[in-house]
C-alpha positions in Angstrom: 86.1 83.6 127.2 84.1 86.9 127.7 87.7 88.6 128.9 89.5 87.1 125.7 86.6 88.7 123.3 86.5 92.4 125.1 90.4 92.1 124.8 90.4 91.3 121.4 87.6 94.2 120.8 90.2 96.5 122.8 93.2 95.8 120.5 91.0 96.1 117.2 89.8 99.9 118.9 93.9 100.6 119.7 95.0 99.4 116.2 91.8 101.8 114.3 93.2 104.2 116.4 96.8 104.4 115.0 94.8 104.0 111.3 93.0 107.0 112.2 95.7 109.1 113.2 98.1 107.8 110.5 95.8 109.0 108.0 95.6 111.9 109.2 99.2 112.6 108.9 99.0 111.4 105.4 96.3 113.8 104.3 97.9 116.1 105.8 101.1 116.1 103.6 98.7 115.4 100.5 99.7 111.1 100.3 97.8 108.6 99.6 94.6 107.8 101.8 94.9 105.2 104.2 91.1 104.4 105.2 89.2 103.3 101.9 86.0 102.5 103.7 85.2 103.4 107.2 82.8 100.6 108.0 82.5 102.0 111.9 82.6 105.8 111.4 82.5 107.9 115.0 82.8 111.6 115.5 85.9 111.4 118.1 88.6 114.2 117.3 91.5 112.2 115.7 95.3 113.9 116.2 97.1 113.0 113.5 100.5 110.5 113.9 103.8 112.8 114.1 105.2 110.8 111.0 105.5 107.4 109.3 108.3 105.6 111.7 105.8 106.4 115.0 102.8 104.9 113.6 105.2 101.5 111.9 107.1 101.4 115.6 102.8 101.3 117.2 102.1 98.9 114.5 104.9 96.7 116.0 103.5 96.9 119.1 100.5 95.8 118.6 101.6 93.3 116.4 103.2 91.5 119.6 100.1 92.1 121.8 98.1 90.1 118.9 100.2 87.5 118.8 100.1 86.7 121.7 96.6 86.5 122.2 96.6 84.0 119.7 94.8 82.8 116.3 91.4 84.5 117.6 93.2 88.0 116.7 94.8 86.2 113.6 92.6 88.7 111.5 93.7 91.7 113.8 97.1 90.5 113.4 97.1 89.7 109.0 95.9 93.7 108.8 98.7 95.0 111.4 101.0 92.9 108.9 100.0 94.2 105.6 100.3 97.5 107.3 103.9 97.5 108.9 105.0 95.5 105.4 103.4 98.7 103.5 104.6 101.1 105.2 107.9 99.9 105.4 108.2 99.9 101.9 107.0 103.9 102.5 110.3 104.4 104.6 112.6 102.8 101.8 113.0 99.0 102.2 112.5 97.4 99.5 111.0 93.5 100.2 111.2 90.9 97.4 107.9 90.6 95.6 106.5 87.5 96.8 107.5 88.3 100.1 105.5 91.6 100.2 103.0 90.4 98.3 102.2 87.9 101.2 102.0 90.5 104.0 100.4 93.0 102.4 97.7 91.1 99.9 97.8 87.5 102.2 98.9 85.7 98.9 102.2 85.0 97.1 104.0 85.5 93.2 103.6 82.6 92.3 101.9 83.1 88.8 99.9 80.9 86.2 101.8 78.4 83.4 101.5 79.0 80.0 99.1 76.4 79.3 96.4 77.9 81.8 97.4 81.7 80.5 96.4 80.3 76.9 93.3 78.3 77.9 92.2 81.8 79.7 93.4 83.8 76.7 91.1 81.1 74.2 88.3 81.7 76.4 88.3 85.2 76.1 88.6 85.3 72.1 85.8 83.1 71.8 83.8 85.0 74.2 84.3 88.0 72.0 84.0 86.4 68.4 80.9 85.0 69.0 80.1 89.0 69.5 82.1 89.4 66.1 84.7 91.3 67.8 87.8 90.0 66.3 91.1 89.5 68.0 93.7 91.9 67.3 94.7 95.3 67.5 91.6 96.8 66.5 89.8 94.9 69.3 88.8 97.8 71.5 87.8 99.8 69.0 85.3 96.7 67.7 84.2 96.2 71.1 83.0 100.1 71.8 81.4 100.3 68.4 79.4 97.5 68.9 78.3 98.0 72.5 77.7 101.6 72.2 79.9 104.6 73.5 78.0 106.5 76.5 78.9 109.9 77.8 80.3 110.5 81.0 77.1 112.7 81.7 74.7 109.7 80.9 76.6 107.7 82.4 76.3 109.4 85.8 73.1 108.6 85.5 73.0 104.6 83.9 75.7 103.6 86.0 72.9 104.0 89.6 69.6 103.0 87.6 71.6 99.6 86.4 72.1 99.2 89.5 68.9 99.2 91.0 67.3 97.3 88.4 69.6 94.1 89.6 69.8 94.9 92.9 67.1 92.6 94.2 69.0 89.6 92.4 72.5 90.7 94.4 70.7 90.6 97.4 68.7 87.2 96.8 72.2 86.0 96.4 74.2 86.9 99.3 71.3 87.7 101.8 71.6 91.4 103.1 69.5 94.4 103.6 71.7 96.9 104.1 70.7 100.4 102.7 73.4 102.4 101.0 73.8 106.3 99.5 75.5 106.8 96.5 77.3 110.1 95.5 78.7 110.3 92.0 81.3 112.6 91.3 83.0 113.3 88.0 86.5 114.1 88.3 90.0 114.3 85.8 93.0 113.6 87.3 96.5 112.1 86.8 96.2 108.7 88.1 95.6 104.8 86.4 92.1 104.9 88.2 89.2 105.3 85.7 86.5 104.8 89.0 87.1 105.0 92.3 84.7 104.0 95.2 85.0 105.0 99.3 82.9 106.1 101.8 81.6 106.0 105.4 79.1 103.5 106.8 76.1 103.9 104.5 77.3 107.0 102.5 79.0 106.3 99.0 81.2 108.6 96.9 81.8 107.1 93.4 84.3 108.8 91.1 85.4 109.0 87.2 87.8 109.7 86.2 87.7 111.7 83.3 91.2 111.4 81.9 91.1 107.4 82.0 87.4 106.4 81.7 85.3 105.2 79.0 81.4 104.3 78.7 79.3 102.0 76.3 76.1 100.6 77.0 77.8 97.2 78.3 80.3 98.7 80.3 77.7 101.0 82.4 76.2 97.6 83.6 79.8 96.2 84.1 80.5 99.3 86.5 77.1 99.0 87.9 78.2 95.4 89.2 81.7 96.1 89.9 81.3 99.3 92.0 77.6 99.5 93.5 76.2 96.2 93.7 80.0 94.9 94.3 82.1 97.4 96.4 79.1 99.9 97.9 76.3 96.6 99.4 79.2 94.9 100.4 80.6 98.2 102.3 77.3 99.0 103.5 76.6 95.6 105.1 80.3 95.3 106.8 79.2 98.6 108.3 75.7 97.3 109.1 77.2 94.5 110.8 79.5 96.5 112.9 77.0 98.4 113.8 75.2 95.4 115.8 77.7 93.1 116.8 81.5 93.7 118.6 83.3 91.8 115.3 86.8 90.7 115.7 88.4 92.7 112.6 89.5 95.4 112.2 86.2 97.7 111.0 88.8 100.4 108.5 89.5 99.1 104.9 92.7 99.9 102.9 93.6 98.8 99.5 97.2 97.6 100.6 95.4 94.9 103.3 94.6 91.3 103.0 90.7 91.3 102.0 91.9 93.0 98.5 91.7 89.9 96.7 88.5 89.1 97.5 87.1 92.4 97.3 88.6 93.5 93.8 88.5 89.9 92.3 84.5 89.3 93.5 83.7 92.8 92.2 85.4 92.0 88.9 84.0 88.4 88.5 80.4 90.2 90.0 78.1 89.5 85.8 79.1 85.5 85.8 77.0 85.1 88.8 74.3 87.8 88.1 74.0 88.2 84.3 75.7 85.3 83.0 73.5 85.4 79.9 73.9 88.6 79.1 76.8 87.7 76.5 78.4 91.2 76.2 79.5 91.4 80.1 80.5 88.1 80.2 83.0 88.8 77.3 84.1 91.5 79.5 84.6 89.8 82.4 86.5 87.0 80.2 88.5 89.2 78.7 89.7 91.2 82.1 90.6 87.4 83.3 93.2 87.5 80.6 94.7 90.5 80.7 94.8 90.7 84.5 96.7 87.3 84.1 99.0 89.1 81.4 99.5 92.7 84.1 100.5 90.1 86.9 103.1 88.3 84.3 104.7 91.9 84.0 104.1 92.9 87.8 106.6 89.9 88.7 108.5 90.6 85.7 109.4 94.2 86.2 110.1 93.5 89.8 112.4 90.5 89.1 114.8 92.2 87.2 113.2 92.5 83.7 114.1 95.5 81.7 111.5 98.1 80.4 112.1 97.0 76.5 111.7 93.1 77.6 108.7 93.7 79.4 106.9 95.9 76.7 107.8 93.0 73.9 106.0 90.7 75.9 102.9 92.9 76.6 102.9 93.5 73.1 103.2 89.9 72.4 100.6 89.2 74.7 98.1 92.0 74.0 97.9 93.3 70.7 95.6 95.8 71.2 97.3 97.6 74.2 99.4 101.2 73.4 102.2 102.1 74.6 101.2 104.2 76.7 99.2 101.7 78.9 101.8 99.1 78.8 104.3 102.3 80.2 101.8 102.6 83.3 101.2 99.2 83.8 105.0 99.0 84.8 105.1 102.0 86.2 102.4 101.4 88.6 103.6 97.9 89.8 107.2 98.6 89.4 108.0 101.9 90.9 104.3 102.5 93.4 105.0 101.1 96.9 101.1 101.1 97.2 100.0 99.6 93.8 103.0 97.1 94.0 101.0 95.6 96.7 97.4 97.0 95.7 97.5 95.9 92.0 98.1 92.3 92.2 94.6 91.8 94.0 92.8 92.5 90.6 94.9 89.6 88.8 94.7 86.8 92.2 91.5 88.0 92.6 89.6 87.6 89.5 91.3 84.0 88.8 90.0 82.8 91.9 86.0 84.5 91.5 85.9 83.0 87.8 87.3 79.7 88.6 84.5 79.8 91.7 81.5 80.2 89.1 83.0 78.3 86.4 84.2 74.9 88.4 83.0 75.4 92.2 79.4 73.4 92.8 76.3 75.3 93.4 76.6 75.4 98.0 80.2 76.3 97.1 79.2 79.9 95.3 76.2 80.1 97.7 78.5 80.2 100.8 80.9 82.1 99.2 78.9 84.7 98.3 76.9 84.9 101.6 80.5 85.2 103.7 81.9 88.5 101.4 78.8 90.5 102.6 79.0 89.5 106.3 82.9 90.4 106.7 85.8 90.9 104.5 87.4 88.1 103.7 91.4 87.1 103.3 92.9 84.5 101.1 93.1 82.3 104.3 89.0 82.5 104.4 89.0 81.9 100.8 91.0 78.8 100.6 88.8 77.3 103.7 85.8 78.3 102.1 86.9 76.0 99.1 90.0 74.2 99.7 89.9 72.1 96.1 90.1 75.7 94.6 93.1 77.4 92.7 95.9 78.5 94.8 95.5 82.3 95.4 98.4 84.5 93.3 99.2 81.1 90.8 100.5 78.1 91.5 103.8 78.9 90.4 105.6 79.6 87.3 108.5 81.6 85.9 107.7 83.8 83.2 109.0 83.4 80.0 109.3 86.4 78.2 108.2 86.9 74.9 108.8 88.7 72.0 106.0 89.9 69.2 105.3 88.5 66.1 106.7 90.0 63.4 103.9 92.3 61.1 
Protein backbone atom coordinates (compact mmCIF):
# COMPACT_ATOMS: atom_id res chain seq x y z
CA UNK A 1 0.00 0.00 0.00
CA UNK A 2 3.04 2.25 0.94
CA UNK A 3 4.36 1.59 -2.89
CA UNK A 4 0.87 2.48 -4.37
CA UNK A 5 0.86 5.94 -2.28
CA UNK A 6 4.70 7.02 -3.21
CA UNK A 7 3.57 6.09 -6.85
CA UNK A 8 0.72 8.06 -6.88
CA UNK A 9 2.91 11.04 -5.13
CA UNK A 10 5.38 10.40 -8.09
CA UNK A 11 2.83 10.87 -10.87
CA UNK A 12 1.16 14.04 -9.15
CA UNK A 13 5.23 15.54 -8.97
CA UNK A 14 5.56 14.32 -13.04
CA UNK A 15 2.11 15.82 -14.04
CA UNK A 16 3.07 19.59 -11.85
CA UNK A 17 6.02 19.24 -13.71
CA UNK A 18 4.53 19.46 -17.32
CA UNK A 19 2.09 22.35 -15.55
CA UNK A 20 5.08 24.11 -14.60
CA UNK A 21 6.81 24.03 -17.79
CA UNK A 22 3.63 24.55 -19.89
CA UNK A 23 3.18 27.76 -18.19
CA UNK A 24 6.06 28.79 -18.83
CA UNK A 25 5.72 28.51 -22.48
CA UNK A 26 2.53 30.35 -22.20
CA UNK A 27 3.97 33.29 -20.38
CA UNK A 28 6.36 33.30 -22.48
CA UNK A 29 4.25 34.14 -25.63
CA UNK A 30 2.14 36.53 -23.38
CA UNK A 31 -1.29 33.68 -23.09
CA UNK A 32 -3.19 33.07 -20.54
CA UNK A 33 -1.70 31.80 -17.15
CA UNK A 34 -1.97 28.29 -16.48
CA UNK A 35 -1.22 28.04 -12.54
CA UNK A 36 -3.89 30.25 -10.62
CA UNK A 37 -2.69 29.16 -7.23
CA UNK A 38 0.56 27.40 -6.55
CA UNK A 39 -0.56 25.65 -3.32
CA UNK A 40 3.16 23.79 -3.18
CA UNK A 41 5.49 26.57 -4.40
CA UNK A 42 9.46 25.30 -4.71
CA UNK A 43 12.41 27.19 -6.12
CA UNK A 44 13.51 24.46 -8.77
CA UNK A 45 14.51 26.13 -12.24
CA UNK A 46 11.41 25.28 -14.57
CA UNK A 47 12.37 24.99 -18.63
CA UNK A 48 9.51 25.97 -20.26
CA UNK A 49 7.51 23.21 -22.69
CA UNK A 50 8.61 23.68 -26.57
CA UNK A 51 4.91 24.29 -27.51
CA UNK A 52 1.28 23.26 -26.89
CA UNK A 53 1.17 19.68 -28.84
CA UNK A 54 4.37 18.41 -26.48
CA UNK A 55 2.87 19.27 -23.20
CA UNK A 56 -1.10 17.76 -24.62
CA UNK A 57 1.07 14.47 -26.20
CA UNK A 58 2.80 14.33 -21.92
CA UNK A 59 -0.59 14.97 -20.72
CA UNK A 60 -1.72 11.74 -22.66
CA UNK A 61 0.83 10.02 -21.19
CA UNK A 62 0.25 10.43 -17.95
CA UNK A 63 -3.24 10.12 -18.46
CA UNK A 64 -2.57 6.29 -19.16
CA UNK A 65 -0.13 5.74 -16.29
CA UNK A 66 -3.17 7.19 -14.00
CA UNK A 67 -5.44 5.03 -15.24
CA UNK A 68 -3.97 2.42 -14.62
CA UNK A 69 -3.17 2.88 -11.23
CA UNK A 70 -6.66 3.05 -10.67
CA UNK A 71 -9.57 5.25 -8.83
CA UNK A 72 -6.89 6.24 -5.97
CA UNK A 73 -5.30 8.62 -8.80
CA UNK A 74 -8.94 9.39 -10.01
CA UNK A 75 -8.26 13.08 -8.80
CA UNK A 76 -4.77 13.01 -10.63
CA UNK A 77 -6.51 11.61 -13.55
CA UNK A 78 -10.02 14.38 -13.59
CA UNK A 79 -7.11 17.33 -13.69
CA UNK A 80 -4.92 15.64 -16.56
CA UNK A 81 -8.52 15.43 -18.26
CA UNK A 82 -9.63 18.97 -17.90
CA UNK A 83 -6.26 19.77 -19.14
CA UNK A 84 -5.79 17.65 -22.38
CA UNK A 85 -9.72 18.64 -23.04
CA UNK A 86 -8.53 22.43 -22.66
CA UNK A 87 -5.84 22.46 -24.43
CA UNK A 88 -7.21 20.74 -27.19
CA UNK A 89 -9.65 23.19 -27.71
CA UNK A 90 -6.11 25.60 -27.75
CA UNK A 91 -4.91 23.55 -30.81
CA UNK A 92 -8.41 24.03 -32.78
CA UNK A 93 -10.90 21.20 -31.99
CA UNK A 94 -13.76 22.23 -31.21
CA UNK A 95 -15.81 19.61 -28.59
CA UNK A 96 -19.58 19.92 -28.11
CA UNK A 97 -20.39 21.94 -25.05
CA UNK A 98 -21.51 19.41 -22.73
CA UNK A 99 -18.90 17.31 -23.65
CA UNK A 100 -16.17 19.85 -22.80
CA UNK A 101 -17.95 21.07 -20.17
CA UNK A 102 -17.57 17.59 -18.46
CA UNK A 103 -13.78 17.24 -18.79
CA UNK A 104 -12.79 20.39 -18.20
CA UNK A 105 -15.35 21.71 -15.24
CA UNK A 106 -16.39 17.70 -14.05
CA UNK A 107 -20.15 18.69 -14.81
CA UNK A 108 -22.36 18.73 -17.84
CA UNK A 109 -24.98 21.37 -19.93
CA UNK A 110 -27.61 20.34 -18.81
CA UNK A 111 -29.38 23.65 -17.56
CA UNK A 112 -32.37 24.59 -15.20
CA UNK A 113 -36.35 24.57 -16.49
CA UNK A 114 -38.24 27.51 -16.56
CA UNK A 115 -40.15 26.93 -13.52
CA UNK A 116 -36.89 26.78 -11.25
CA UNK A 117 -35.27 29.87 -13.47
CA UNK A 118 -38.53 31.85 -12.35
CA UNK A 119 -38.72 30.69 -8.68
CA UNK A 120 -34.83 31.84 -8.63
CA UNK A 121 -35.68 34.94 -10.54
CA UNK A 122 -38.84 35.67 -7.73
CA UNK A 123 -36.46 35.15 -5.08
CA UNK A 124 -34.21 37.67 -6.19
CA UNK A 125 -36.90 40.51 -6.78
CA UNK A 126 -38.14 40.03 -3.42
CA UNK A 127 -34.86 40.03 -1.96
CA UNK A 128 -34.28 43.38 -3.50
CA UNK A 129 -37.91 45.07 -2.95
CA UNK A 130 -37.89 44.52 0.48
CA UNK A 131 -34.60 46.98 0.05
CA UNK A 132 -36.96 49.16 -2.16
CA UNK A 133 -34.96 48.45 -5.15
CA UNK A 134 -37.43 47.94 -7.78
CA UNK A 135 -37.17 45.49 -10.65
CA UNK A 136 -36.41 46.88 -13.89
CA UNK A 137 -33.98 48.69 -15.82
CA UNK A 138 -33.14 51.14 -13.41
CA UNK A 139 -32.17 48.36 -10.95
CA UNK A 140 -28.49 48.91 -10.69
CA UNK A 141 -28.58 52.25 -10.53
CA UNK A 142 -31.32 51.82 -7.35
CA UNK A 143 -29.06 49.32 -5.86
CA UNK A 144 -25.67 51.52 -5.89
CA UNK A 145 -27.51 54.59 -4.59
CA UNK A 146 -28.88 52.92 -1.87
CA UNK A 147 -25.88 50.93 -0.71
CA UNK A 148 -23.40 53.58 -1.23
CA UNK A 149 -20.76 54.01 -4.13
CA UNK A 150 -16.97 53.56 -2.67
CA UNK A 151 -13.91 54.52 -4.49
CA UNK A 152 -11.51 52.22 -5.82
CA UNK A 153 -8.89 53.93 -3.35
CA UNK A 154 -11.15 53.22 -0.23
CA UNK A 155 -11.95 50.35 -1.30
CA UNK A 156 -8.29 49.03 -1.29
CA UNK A 157 -8.54 49.61 1.99
CA UNK A 158 -12.48 48.22 3.16
CA UNK A 159 -12.22 45.37 1.01
CA UNK A 160 -8.96 43.69 3.77
CA UNK A 161 -10.50 45.33 7.09
CA UNK A 162 -14.04 43.63 6.14
CA UNK A 163 -12.26 40.90 6.00
CA UNK A 164 -10.75 40.69 9.14
CA UNK A 165 -13.54 41.76 11.09
CA UNK A 166 -15.41 38.29 9.89
CA UNK A 167 -12.63 36.32 9.69
CA UNK A 168 -12.91 34.50 13.05
CA UNK A 169 -16.61 33.51 12.03
CA UNK A 170 -15.09 31.82 8.49
CA UNK A 171 -12.77 30.02 10.44
CA UNK A 172 -15.21 28.83 13.34
CA UNK A 173 -17.00 27.45 10.34
CA UNK A 174 -14.71 25.43 8.41
CA UNK A 175 -11.91 24.89 11.02
CA UNK A 176 -8.42 26.18 9.72
CA UNK A 177 -5.65 28.28 10.89
CA UNK A 178 -3.87 28.99 8.12
CA UNK A 179 -2.15 32.44 7.91
CA UNK A 180 -2.38 34.28 4.65
CA UNK A 181 -0.76 37.79 2.99
CA UNK A 182 -2.72 39.80 0.99
CA UNK A 183 -1.36 42.19 -1.82
CA UNK A 184 -3.90 44.51 -3.44
CA UNK A 185 -3.12 45.84 -6.66
CA UNK A 186 -5.18 48.30 -8.69
CA UNK A 187 -5.09 47.64 -12.25
CA UNK A 188 -7.22 48.70 -15.77
CA UNK A 189 -7.22 46.46 -18.36
CA UNK A 190 -9.27 44.93 -21.31
CA UNK A 191 -10.73 41.86 -19.84
CA UNK A 192 -14.46 40.80 -18.23
CA UNK A 193 -12.68 40.44 -14.81
CA UNK A 194 -13.55 43.27 -12.41
CA UNK A 195 -11.17 41.17 -9.45
CA UNK A 196 -8.82 38.77 -9.86
CA UNK A 197 -7.16 36.65 -7.02
CA UNK A 198 -3.73 34.25 -7.38
CA UNK A 199 -0.87 33.62 -5.43
CA UNK A 200 1.75 31.30 -3.94
CA UNK A 201 1.32 29.33 -0.78
CA UNK A 202 0.61 31.98 1.85
CA UNK A 203 1.22 35.17 -0.34
CA UNK A 204 -1.93 36.78 -2.07
CA UNK A 205 -2.17 39.20 -4.94
CA UNK A 206 -5.72 40.62 -5.34
CA UNK A 207 -6.52 42.78 -8.42
CA UNK A 208 -9.22 45.46 -9.76
CA UNK A 209 -9.81 46.05 -12.33
CA UNK A 210 -10.38 49.49 -12.98
CA UNK A 211 -12.16 49.38 -16.38
CA UNK A 212 -14.89 46.78 -15.03
CA UNK A 213 -15.13 47.32 -11.23
CA UNK A 214 -17.47 49.05 -9.08
CA UNK A 215 -17.70 49.64 -5.06
CA UNK A 216 -20.60 50.50 -2.60
CA UNK A 217 -20.56 49.90 0.90
CA UNK A 218 -22.35 46.30 0.43
CA UNK A 219 -20.37 45.20 -2.33
CA UNK A 220 -16.87 45.76 -0.36
CA UNK A 221 -18.19 43.15 2.14
CA UNK A 222 -19.48 41.01 -0.77
CA UNK A 223 -15.69 41.02 -2.23
CA UNK A 224 -14.38 40.70 1.23
CA UNK A 225 -16.25 37.16 1.31
CA UNK A 226 -15.89 36.22 -2.12
CA UNK A 227 -12.09 36.81 -2.63
CA UNK A 228 -10.34 36.83 1.01
CA UNK A 229 -12.27 34.96 3.28
CA UNK A 230 -13.49 32.67 0.10
CA UNK A 231 -10.58 32.24 -2.46
CA UNK A 232 -7.27 33.53 -0.27
CA UNK A 233 -8.10 31.05 3.42
CA UNK A 234 -9.18 28.45 1.27
CA UNK A 235 -5.79 28.85 -0.86
CA UNK A 236 -3.81 29.31 2.13
CA UNK A 237 -5.02 26.14 3.86
CA UNK A 238 -4.67 23.74 0.62
CA UNK A 239 -1.09 25.06 0.72
CA UNK A 240 -0.82 24.55 4.51
CA UNK A 241 -1.94 21.15 4.05
CA UNK A 242 0.53 20.31 1.39
CA UNK A 243 2.93 21.49 3.30
CA UNK A 244 2.47 18.65 5.98
CA UNK A 245 1.04 15.77 4.36
CA UNK A 246 2.05 13.87 0.77
CA UNK A 247 -1.83 14.63 -0.62
CA UNK A 248 -2.91 12.72 -3.62
CA UNK A 249 -3.99 15.84 -5.93
CA UNK A 250 -2.52 17.54 -7.87
CA UNK A 251 -1.14 20.77 -5.51
CA UNK A 252 -1.36 23.68 -8.99
CA UNK A 253 -4.85 25.22 -9.49
CA UNK A 254 -6.21 26.40 -12.86
CA UNK A 255 -9.48 27.91 -13.68
CA UNK A 256 -10.21 25.47 -16.65
CA UNK A 257 -9.99 22.26 -13.89
CA UNK A 258 -12.62 20.34 -12.13
CA UNK A 259 -12.55 22.05 -8.47
CA UNK A 260 -14.02 25.42 -10.35
CA UNK A 261 -17.35 24.79 -9.35
CA UNK A 262 -16.81 24.49 -6.04
CA UNK A 263 -14.39 27.06 -5.65
CA UNK A 264 -16.27 30.02 -7.69
CA UNK A 265 -19.82 28.77 -6.60
CA UNK A 266 -18.75 28.52 -2.54
CA UNK A 267 -17.04 31.91 -2.93
CA UNK A 268 -20.12 33.44 -4.55
CA UNK A 269 -22.66 31.73 -2.17
CA UNK A 270 -19.75 32.70 0.88
CA UNK A 271 -22.72 35.86 2.92
CA UNK A 272 -25.72 33.12 3.22
CA UNK A 273 -23.63 31.14 5.51
CA UNK A 274 -21.72 34.12 7.27
CA UNK A 275 -24.04 37.20 7.11
CA UNK A 276 -27.23 35.90 6.33
CA UNK A 277 -28.88 38.72 8.11
CA UNK A 278 -27.23 41.29 6.69
CA UNK A 279 -30.18 41.87 4.10
CA UNK A 280 -28.20 43.90 1.54
CA UNK A 281 -25.59 40.88 0.63
CA UNK A 282 -28.02 38.49 0.70
CA UNK A 283 -29.89 40.33 -2.11
CA UNK A 284 -26.65 40.20 -3.84
CA UNK A 285 -26.05 36.91 -3.56
CA UNK A 286 -29.83 36.26 -4.65
CA UNK A 287 -29.61 38.20 -7.38
CA UNK A 288 -26.07 36.71 -8.81
CA UNK A 289 -28.14 33.15 -8.51
CA UNK A 290 -30.34 34.51 -11.17
CA UNK A 291 -28.40 36.00 -13.54
CA UNK A 292 -25.71 33.31 -13.41
CA UNK A 293 -28.67 31.04 -14.20
CA UNK A 294 -29.62 33.52 -17.11
CA UNK A 295 -25.36 33.78 -18.48
CA UNK A 296 -25.46 29.80 -18.49
CA UNK A 297 -29.00 29.88 -20.57
CA UNK A 298 -26.94 31.98 -23.17
CA UNK A 299 -23.45 30.02 -22.63
CA UNK A 300 -25.40 26.84 -24.07
CA UNK A 301 -27.35 28.97 -26.26
CA UNK A 302 -24.59 30.71 -28.23
CA UNK A 303 -22.69 27.46 -28.39
CA UNK A 304 -25.73 25.48 -29.77
CA UNK A 305 -26.24 27.31 -32.69
CA UNK A 306 -28.12 30.42 -31.52
CA UNK A 307 -27.55 33.55 -33.36
CA UNK A 308 -26.18 36.81 -31.77
CA UNK A 309 -29.64 38.79 -32.35
CA UNK A 310 -31.61 35.61 -30.66
CA UNK A 311 -29.44 35.44 -27.84
CA UNK A 312 -29.39 39.29 -26.99
CA UNK A 313 -33.59 39.28 -27.16
CA UNK A 314 -33.47 36.77 -24.62
CA UNK A 315 -30.92 38.46 -22.35
CA UNK A 316 -32.91 41.43 -22.77
CA UNK A 317 -35.97 39.51 -22.01
CA UNK A 318 -34.42 38.05 -19.18
CA UNK A 319 -32.46 41.00 -17.67
CA UNK A 320 -33.87 44.25 -18.08
CA UNK A 321 -31.35 46.08 -16.61
CA UNK A 322 -28.26 44.56 -18.58
CA UNK A 323 -26.68 46.97 -21.71
CA UNK A 324 -25.69 45.99 -24.56
CA UNK A 325 -22.58 46.03 -24.06
CA UNK A 326 -22.48 43.34 -21.22
CA UNK A 327 -24.87 41.10 -23.01
CA UNK A 328 -22.05 41.47 -26.23
CA UNK A 329 -19.25 40.09 -23.71
CA UNK A 330 -21.21 37.67 -22.04
CA UNK A 331 -21.40 35.87 -25.57
CA UNK A 332 -18.36 36.74 -26.47
CA UNK A 333 -16.63 35.27 -23.53
CA UNK A 334 -18.49 31.90 -23.61
CA UNK A 335 -18.90 31.72 -27.22
CA UNK A 336 -15.67 32.55 -28.83
CA UNK A 337 -12.89 32.07 -25.37
CA UNK A 338 -11.59 28.43 -25.34
CA UNK A 339 -10.73 29.21 -21.61
CA UNK A 340 -13.99 30.97 -20.40
CA UNK A 341 -16.07 28.46 -22.43
CA UNK A 342 -14.94 26.06 -19.88
CA UNK A 343 -14.00 28.56 -16.99
CA UNK A 344 -17.39 30.56 -16.96
CA UNK A 345 -19.84 27.96 -16.46
CA UNK A 346 -18.36 27.19 -12.85
CA UNK A 347 -19.92 30.59 -11.56
CA UNK A 348 -23.54 29.50 -12.89
CA UNK A 349 -23.21 25.30 -11.63
CA UNK A 350 -21.49 26.57 -8.86
CA UNK A 351 -23.57 29.04 -7.13
CA UNK A 352 -26.94 26.84 -7.79
CA UNK A 353 -25.39 24.21 -5.97
CA UNK A 354 -23.81 26.58 -2.72
CA UNK A 355 -27.30 28.32 -2.41
CA UNK A 356 -29.36 25.23 -2.65
CA UNK A 357 -26.69 23.78 0.13
CA UNK A 358 -27.64 26.67 2.70
CA UNK A 359 -31.08 27.06 1.70
CA UNK A 360 -32.39 23.19 1.72
CA UNK A 361 -29.20 21.02 2.96
CA UNK A 362 -29.63 20.22 7.06
CA UNK A 363 -27.27 21.78 9.41
CA UNK A 364 -24.12 18.40 9.45
CA UNK A 365 -24.74 18.70 5.74
CA UNK A 366 -23.25 22.55 5.43
CA UNK A 367 -20.91 21.70 8.36
CA UNK A 368 -19.18 18.97 6.41
CA UNK A 369 -19.31 20.69 3.44
CA UNK A 370 -17.76 23.55 4.47
CA UNK A 371 -15.04 21.82 6.58
CA UNK A 372 -14.02 19.56 3.20
CA UNK A 373 -13.51 22.96 0.70
CA UNK A 374 -10.72 24.14 3.13
CA UNK A 375 -8.89 20.77 3.56
CA UNK A 376 -8.68 20.05 -0.39
CA UNK A 377 -10.33 21.24 -3.53
CA UNK A 378 -13.11 19.61 -4.23
CA UNK A 379 -14.79 18.23 -7.80
CA UNK A 380 -18.46 17.84 -8.52
CA UNK A 381 -17.78 14.06 -7.86
CA UNK A 382 -16.89 15.11 -4.01
CA UNK A 383 -19.82 17.37 -4.12
CA UNK A 384 -22.47 15.02 -5.03
CA UNK A 385 -21.03 12.40 -2.38
CA UNK A 386 -20.88 15.00 0.05
CA UNK A 387 -24.73 15.43 -0.46
CA UNK A 388 -26.16 13.05 -2.80
CA UNK A 389 -30.10 14.29 -2.35
CA UNK A 390 -28.58 17.61 -3.76
CA UNK A 391 -29.15 19.37 -7.18
CA UNK A 392 -27.47 17.87 -10.05
CA UNK A 393 -24.35 19.90 -10.80
CA UNK A 394 -24.73 22.11 -14.37
CA UNK A 395 -28.93 21.54 -14.31
CA UNK A 396 -30.81 18.75 -14.54
CA UNK A 397 -31.54 19.25 -18.06
CA UNK A 398 -33.55 21.50 -20.18
CA UNK A 399 -33.53 23.04 -23.55
CA UNK A 400 -33.73 26.67 -23.64
CA UNK A 401 -36.40 28.42 -25.07
CA UNK A 402 -35.57 31.57 -26.36
CA UNK A 403 -37.29 34.49 -25.67
CA UNK A 404 -38.10 37.62 -26.97
CA UNK A 405 -38.63 41.10 -24.90
CA UNK A 406 -41.68 42.68 -24.02
CA UNK A 407 -42.68 45.29 -25.93
CA UNK A 408 -42.18 49.08 -24.15
Amino acid sequence: MAEHRSEIAELRDRVEQVIRSWHGHESGRGGEAVIDYDCAPNDRLVTPAAGRLDVYEQFTDLSAQADALGTEAGDIADVLTSHRAYLGEMLGQRMPLGDYLRQTQGCGAGGWDEDYLLEVRDQAIKAVSDLGVQWGRDLDHQLNELEQPVTSDDAVEQIPATARALETVLRDLVHTSAPYEVRVEITDVDEYWAYWLDGAGPNVRLRFNRRNATFTQAQVRVFAMHELLGHAVQFASYAQVCATQDVPWVRLLSVNGPYQVMLEGLAQAMPLFLTPDDAQVVARVRLAHYLQLVRGELHTAINAGATVAECADHARARVPFWTSAAIGDILTDRGANPLLRSYLWSYSAGIDWWVNLADHADADTRKQALRDAYQRPLTPRHLHALWPDGPRLGGPGAAVRLRKPALP
